[in-house]
C-alpha positions in Angstrom: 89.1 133.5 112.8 85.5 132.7 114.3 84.2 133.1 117.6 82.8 130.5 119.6 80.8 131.1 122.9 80.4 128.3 125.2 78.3 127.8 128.7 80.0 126.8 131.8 78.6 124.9 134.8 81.5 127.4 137.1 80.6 127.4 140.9 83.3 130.0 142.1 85.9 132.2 140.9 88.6 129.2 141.1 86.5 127.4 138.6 86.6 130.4 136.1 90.5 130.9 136.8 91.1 127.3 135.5 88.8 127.4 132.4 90.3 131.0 131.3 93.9 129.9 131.7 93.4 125.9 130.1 91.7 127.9 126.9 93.7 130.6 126.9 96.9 127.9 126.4 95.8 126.4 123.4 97.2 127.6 119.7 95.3 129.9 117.5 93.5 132.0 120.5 93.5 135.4 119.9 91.3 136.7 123.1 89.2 135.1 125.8 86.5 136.7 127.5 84.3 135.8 130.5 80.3 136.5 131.5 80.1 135.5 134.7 76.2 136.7 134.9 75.6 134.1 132.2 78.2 132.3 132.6 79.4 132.2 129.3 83.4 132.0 127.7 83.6 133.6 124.2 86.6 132.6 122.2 88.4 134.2 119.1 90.9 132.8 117.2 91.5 129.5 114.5 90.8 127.3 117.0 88.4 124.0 117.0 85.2 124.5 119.2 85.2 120.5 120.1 89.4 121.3 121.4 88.1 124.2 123.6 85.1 122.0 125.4 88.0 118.8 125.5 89.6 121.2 127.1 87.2 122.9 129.3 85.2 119.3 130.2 88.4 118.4 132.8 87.1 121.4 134.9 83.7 121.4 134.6 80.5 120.8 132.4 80.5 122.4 129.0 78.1 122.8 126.0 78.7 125.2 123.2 76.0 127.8 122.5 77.1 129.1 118.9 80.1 128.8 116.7 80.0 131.4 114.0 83.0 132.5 111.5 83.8 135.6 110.2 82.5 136.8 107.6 86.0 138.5 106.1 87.4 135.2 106.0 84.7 134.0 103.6 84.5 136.5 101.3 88.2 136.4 100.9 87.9 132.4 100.4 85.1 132.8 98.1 86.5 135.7 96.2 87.8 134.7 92.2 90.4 136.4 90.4 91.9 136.4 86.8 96.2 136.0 88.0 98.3 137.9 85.6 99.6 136.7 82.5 103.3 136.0 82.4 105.3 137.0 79.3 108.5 134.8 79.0 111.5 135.4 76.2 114.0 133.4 75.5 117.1 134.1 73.6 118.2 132.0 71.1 121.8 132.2 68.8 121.7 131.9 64.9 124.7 129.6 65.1 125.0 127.6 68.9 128.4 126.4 67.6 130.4 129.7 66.7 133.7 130.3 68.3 132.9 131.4 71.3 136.3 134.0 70.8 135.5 135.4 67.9 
């Protein structure tokens, strides 16, 4: 997950009704939120910055202001472990050809 806010040249509230519902459509976004005073759209979610301003560009002008990614998802990345070790036994017969009846 990381969080990407991007500016928006928006003129009216039309403008901002487009841009929330053509990034809100895309796969991987978890929540989309909207400064108007700055005029600002912060996405969260696994989704690529450049496919939210292709997105966004058909409406109006865009330029991302900061991409950053989580921090949890690093450290899990990053983190090393020992797996366990695995004990296997097979069985094996003194005689494979016996009589299997007696």
């Amino acid at each position: 997950m990381q969080k990407t806010v991007v500016s928006l040249d928006l003129h009216n509230d039309r403008c901002k009704q487009k841009a929330m519902k053509s990034v809100s459509g895309l796969s991987g976004v978890d929540s989309v939120s909207m400064d108007m005073k700055d005029k600002k759209l912060t996405v969260i979610g696994n989704v690529d910055a450049t496919l939210i301003v292709k997105k966004l560009r058909r409406h109006c002008h865009t330029t991302i202001v900061s991409e950053e990614p989580n921090i949890l998802d690093l450290a899990y990345a990053y983190r090393a472990y020992n797996p366990p070790m695995i004990t296997y036994y097979q069985s094996v017969e003194e005689n494979p050809n016996a009589c299997v009846i007696c």
